[in-house]
N, C-alpha and C positions, 0 to 999 in steps of 0.2 A: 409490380416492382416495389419491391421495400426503398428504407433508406437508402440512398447509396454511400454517403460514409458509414464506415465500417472501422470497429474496433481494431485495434492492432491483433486480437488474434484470434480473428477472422484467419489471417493468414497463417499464424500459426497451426491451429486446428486443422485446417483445408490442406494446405502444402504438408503435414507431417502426422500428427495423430488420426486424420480419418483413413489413411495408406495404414493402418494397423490392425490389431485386431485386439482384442479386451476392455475391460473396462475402466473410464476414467473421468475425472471429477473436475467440474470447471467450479472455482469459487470465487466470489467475493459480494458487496455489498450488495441490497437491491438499487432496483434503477440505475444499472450501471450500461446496460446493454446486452445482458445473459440469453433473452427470450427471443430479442432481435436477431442477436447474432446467431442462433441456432435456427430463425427462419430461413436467415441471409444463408448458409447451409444447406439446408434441405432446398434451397431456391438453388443453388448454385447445382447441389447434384443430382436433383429432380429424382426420377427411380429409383434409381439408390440409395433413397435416403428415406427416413421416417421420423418424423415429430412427432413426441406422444406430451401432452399434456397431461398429468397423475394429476390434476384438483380435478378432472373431468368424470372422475373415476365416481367419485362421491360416494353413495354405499353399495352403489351396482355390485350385491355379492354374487353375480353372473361373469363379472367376468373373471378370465381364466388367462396367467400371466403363460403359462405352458403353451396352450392354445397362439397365443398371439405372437412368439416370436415360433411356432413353427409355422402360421402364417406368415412372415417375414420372412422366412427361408422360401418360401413355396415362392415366393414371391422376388427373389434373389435380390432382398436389398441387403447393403454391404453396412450403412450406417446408420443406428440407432439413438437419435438422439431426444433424451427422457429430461423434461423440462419437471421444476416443481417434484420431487420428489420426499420434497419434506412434509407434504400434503397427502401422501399414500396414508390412507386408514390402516389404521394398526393391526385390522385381521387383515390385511393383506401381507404385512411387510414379510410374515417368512417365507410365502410364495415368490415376492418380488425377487428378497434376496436368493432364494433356492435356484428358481429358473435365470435368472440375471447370471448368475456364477454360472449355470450348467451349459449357457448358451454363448459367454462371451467370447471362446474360444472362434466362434463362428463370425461375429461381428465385431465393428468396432461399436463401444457404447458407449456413449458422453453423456454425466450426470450431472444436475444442476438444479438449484433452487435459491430460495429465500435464504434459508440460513445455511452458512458456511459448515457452523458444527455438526450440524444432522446431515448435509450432502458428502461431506470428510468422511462421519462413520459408517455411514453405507457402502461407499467406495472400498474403506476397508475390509466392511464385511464381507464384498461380493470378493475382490480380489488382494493383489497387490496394495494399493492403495495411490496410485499415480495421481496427482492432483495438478493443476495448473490456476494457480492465481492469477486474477485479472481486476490491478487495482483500479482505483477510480481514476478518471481522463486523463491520463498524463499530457505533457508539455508537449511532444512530438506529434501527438495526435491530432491537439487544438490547435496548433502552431499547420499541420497542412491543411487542415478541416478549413482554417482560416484564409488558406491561397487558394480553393477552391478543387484542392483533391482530394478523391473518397478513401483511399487507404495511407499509411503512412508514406514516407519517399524520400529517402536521402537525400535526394538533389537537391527537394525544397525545402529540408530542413538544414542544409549549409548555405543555399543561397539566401532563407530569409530568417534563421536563429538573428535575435539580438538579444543583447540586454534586457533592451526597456520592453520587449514582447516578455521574457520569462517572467518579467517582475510584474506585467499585466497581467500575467497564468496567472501567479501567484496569488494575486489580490482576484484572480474571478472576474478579470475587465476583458477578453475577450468574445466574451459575449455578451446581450443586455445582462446590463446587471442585474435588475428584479427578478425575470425569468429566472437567472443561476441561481440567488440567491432561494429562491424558492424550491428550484429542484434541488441545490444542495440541502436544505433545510427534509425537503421527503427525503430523500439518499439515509442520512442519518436517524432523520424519528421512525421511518418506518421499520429502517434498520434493526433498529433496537426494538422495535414494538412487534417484530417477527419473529427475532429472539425470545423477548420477552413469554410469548405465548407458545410457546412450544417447546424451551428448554427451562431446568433448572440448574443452581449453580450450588455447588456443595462450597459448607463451609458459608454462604455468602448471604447476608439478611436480606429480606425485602427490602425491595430499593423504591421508596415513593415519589409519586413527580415534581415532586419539589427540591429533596434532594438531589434525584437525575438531573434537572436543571440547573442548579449551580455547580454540581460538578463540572456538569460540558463547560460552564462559565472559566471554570478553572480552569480546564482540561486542554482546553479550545487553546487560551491563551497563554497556557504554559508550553504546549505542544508536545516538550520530552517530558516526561513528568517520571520521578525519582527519588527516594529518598536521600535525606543526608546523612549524612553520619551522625547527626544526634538524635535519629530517627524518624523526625515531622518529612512531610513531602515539600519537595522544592516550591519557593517562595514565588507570586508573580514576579512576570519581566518587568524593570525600570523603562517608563511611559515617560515621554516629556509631560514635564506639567501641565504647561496651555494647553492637552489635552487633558488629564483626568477627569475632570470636569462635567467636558464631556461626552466622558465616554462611560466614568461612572457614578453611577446614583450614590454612592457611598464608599470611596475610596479606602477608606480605613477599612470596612468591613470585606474588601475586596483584598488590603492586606492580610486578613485574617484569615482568607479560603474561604470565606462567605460564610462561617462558624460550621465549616464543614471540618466534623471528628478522622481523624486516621481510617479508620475502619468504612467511612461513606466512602471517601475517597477509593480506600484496596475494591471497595465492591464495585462502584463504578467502571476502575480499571478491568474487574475480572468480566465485567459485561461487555466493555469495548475489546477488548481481546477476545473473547467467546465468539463475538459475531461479525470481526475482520472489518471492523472500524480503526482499528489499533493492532500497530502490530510491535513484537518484543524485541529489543535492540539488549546489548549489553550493554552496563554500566560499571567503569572501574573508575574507583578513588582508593589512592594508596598512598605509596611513598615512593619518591623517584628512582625506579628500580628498572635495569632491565628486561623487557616485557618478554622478551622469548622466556627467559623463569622464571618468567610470573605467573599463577592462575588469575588470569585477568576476567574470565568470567566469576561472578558470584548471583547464585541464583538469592539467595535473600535479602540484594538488593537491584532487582528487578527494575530497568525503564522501561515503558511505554511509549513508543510515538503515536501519536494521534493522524491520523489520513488526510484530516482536515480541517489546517490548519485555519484557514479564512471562515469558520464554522462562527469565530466567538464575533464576527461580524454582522450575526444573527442574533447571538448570545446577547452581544453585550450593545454594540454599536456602530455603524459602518465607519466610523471617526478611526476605529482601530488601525486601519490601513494607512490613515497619514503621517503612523509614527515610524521612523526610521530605525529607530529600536527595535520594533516587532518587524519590519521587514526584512532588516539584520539576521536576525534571529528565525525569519521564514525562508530564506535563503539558505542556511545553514542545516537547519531542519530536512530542506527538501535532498540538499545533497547526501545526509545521513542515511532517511530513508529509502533513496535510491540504491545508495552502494551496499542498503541490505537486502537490494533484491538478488542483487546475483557476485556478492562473496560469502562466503562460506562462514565469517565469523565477521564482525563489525563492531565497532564501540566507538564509545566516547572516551576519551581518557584524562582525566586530571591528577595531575601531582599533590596541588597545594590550589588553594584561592587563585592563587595569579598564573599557575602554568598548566595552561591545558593543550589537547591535541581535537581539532572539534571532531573528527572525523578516522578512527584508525580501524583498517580493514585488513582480510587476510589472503591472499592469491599462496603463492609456495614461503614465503616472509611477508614478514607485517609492513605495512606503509600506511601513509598515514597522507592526508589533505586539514589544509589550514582554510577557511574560507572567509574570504573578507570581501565586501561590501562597497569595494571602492575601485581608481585605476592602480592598475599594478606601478607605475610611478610613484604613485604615492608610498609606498613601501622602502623606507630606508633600504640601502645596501648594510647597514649592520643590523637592522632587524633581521633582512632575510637570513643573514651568515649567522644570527643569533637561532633562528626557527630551524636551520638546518643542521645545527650544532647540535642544538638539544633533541632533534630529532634521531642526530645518530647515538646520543648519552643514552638513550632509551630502546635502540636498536631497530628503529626502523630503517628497512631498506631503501626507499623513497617518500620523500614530503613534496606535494606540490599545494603553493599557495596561488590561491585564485582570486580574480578578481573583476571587475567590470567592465574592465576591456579587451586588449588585443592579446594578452598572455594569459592562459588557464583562466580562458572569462568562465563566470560561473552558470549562462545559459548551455555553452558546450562541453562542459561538463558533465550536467542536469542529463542533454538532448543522445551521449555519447553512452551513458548507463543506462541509459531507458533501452535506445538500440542494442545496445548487447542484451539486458532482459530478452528482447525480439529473440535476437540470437542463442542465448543460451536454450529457451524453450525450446527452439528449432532443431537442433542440434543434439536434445535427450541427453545435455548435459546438468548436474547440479550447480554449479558454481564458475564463474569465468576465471580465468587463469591470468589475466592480463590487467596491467596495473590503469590507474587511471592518466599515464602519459603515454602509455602502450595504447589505451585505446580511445585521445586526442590523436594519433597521428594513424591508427588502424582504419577509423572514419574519416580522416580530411578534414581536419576540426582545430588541429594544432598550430 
């Protein structure tokens, strides 16, 4: 018996992609759960199923990719699932690819490895290119992990979502923290250190370990990371004081980006995005215009969010989590990242310095979430008619401001977008249709 919790898409795969048949690509970080979950699989459908591990392969130029799934046939299994494929030897790879494509018709076949970019372009090679991202733990998964159930479960994530458990995800306290912080800390170096060794990145200098370290430093703790409009990347977050201290060895020079140049910074960025540590959100600053005529995308000014955020708690300090500032600001973050899992277009939007939207997504019109950090009472009655005002000057169809407690608190929100993620892959949809107050009262969350 393996583990018995299991990844949330565990279910996915089992319940809907192994019922198919061709080829498809599970990605994301290492040590996330890829190799488990594909035992858990092959455990679950015994005969029917086959795990091959490609590092096993090593130079055995004997074996014969043709050979082996017409043994698979002879053998009527339905599901082929090929771990590590970014480790196939390079005289292997046009038989891989050749026989893979000629057979997938016959099976279903789930790819996976180390790095995201090499398991993506194999996928394309062989077929369509179907992929399914599976990011690091999210909040619904640790939150039943936590009441003592193996797979996720509605019930127990509205009977025991709160606040102060999300804001425990957040900061990495639901489990020992040494332990986390340690697998977090592999999740990330290895991450990159399996990238590193097998891809290259055009355009992009050697990146030395000294540099990679202060960037995460940055990175970590800026989370979105953006340019401005006078070019530099966005400045650190404001820390209360009685922490800087300490939290850093040299404050000023932590103003400064650690005398990290534009260019460390772009390279850094193009390796955390290369290997699905980071993923791209959009980023508009303009002028207070109505956004249905606006091109609100601009690709040459590119965000990043970062996967992992409580990372610069390694980086820098674990003091980082006692600032209200950066939890603010982790809260906010998670909500972004989330609703770019399954809307179709997402962004941040600012007007000016003082007017922003932290959160604007796209179902069939734009809408937009405000995220705040506190109870919804605390919210003037003219703030909110002010947020809704300008939310319609700008043409969004719905604003919902969230908060810490009983109205659009921001764990069910968090726990509401992750479920639908669940749902959308289920379902062999790209993008949810349904707003984030459509799907507070869809799940019982409202």
């Amino acid at each position: 018996m393996l583990f018995k919790t299991k990844r949330f898409m565990y279910g996915v795969l089992k319940d809907s992609v192994c019922n198919k048949t061709g080829c498809y690509a599970l990605l994301g970080a290492r040590k996330i759960g890829k190799t488990v979950l594909f035992l858990q699989l092959k455990e679950f459908f015994g005969d029917k199923a086959e795990y091959f591990d490609c590092s096993s392969l090593g130079d055995d130029y004997s074996f014969d990719f043709n050979k082996y799934y017409e043994r698979l046939l002879s053998e009527e299994k339905k599901i082929i699932l090929i771990d590590e494929v970014c480790k196939i030897n390079v005289d292997f790879l046009a038989d891989f690819v050749r026989y893979t494509k000629l057979y997938a018709s016959q099976f279903c076949i789930i790819i996976t490895g180390s790095v995201s970019y090499i398991v993506k372009k194999r996928c394309n090679e062989i077929g369509r290119g179907t992929y399914y991202y599976m990011p690091p733990f999210m909040y619904i998964e640790r939150l039943c992990w936590n009441y003592g159930y193996d797979e996720v479960d509605i019930n127990c994530i509205k009977k025991y979502t709160s606040d102060e458990l999300f804001k425990d995800y957040l900061k990495n306290q639901l489990m020992n923290d040494r332990d986390l912080m340690g697998y977090m800390q592999g999740v990330v170096e290895d991450t990159i250190l399996s990238y590193r060794e097998r891809t290259f990145l055009e355009d992009c200098d050697f990146i030395d370990d000294n540099i990679l370290m202060k960037s995460l430093k940055y990175i970590s703790l800026c989370q979105l990371v953006y340019k401005k409009s006078n070019g530099t990347y966005v400045d650190i977050p404001s820390i209360e004081k009685e922490l800087r201290t300490q939290i850093f060895e040299d404050y000023k020079e932590a103003k400064n980006k650690w005398g990290l140049s534009s260019k460390d910074i772009s390279n850094v960025l193009k390796l955390l995005l290369g290997c699905r540590l980071a993923k791209k959100v959009d980023y508009y600053k303009g002028d207070m215009i109505n956004i249905e005529k606006a091109s609100i995308s601009d690709d040459n000014v590119p965000a990043l969010i970062f996967e992992f955020p409580y990372y610069c708690s390694i980086c820098l300090s674990p003091k980082v989590q006692e600032s209200e500032s950066i939890l603010d600001q982790w809260i906010e973050y998670a909500l972004l990242i989330r609703a770019s899992y399954i809307y179709q277009y997402v962004d941040k939007y600012r007007a000016n310095d003082s007017v922003e939207v932290d959160v604007i997504y796209m179902t069939d019109k734009y809408n937009g979430i405000e995220v705040k950090n506190r109870p919804f009472k605390n919210n003037s009655e003219s703030y909110i008619r002010e947020e809704e005002k300008w939310a319609q000057n700008i043409g969004l169809s719905e604003i919902v401001i969230t908060s810490s407690d009983s109205i659009n608190r921001n764990d069910k929100v968090a726990a509401c977008m992750e479920l639908e993620y669940i749902n959308v892959l289920i379902s062999g949809r790209l993008d949810s249709d349904r707003t984030v107050k459509e799907l507070l009262d869809f799940y019982g969350m409202d």
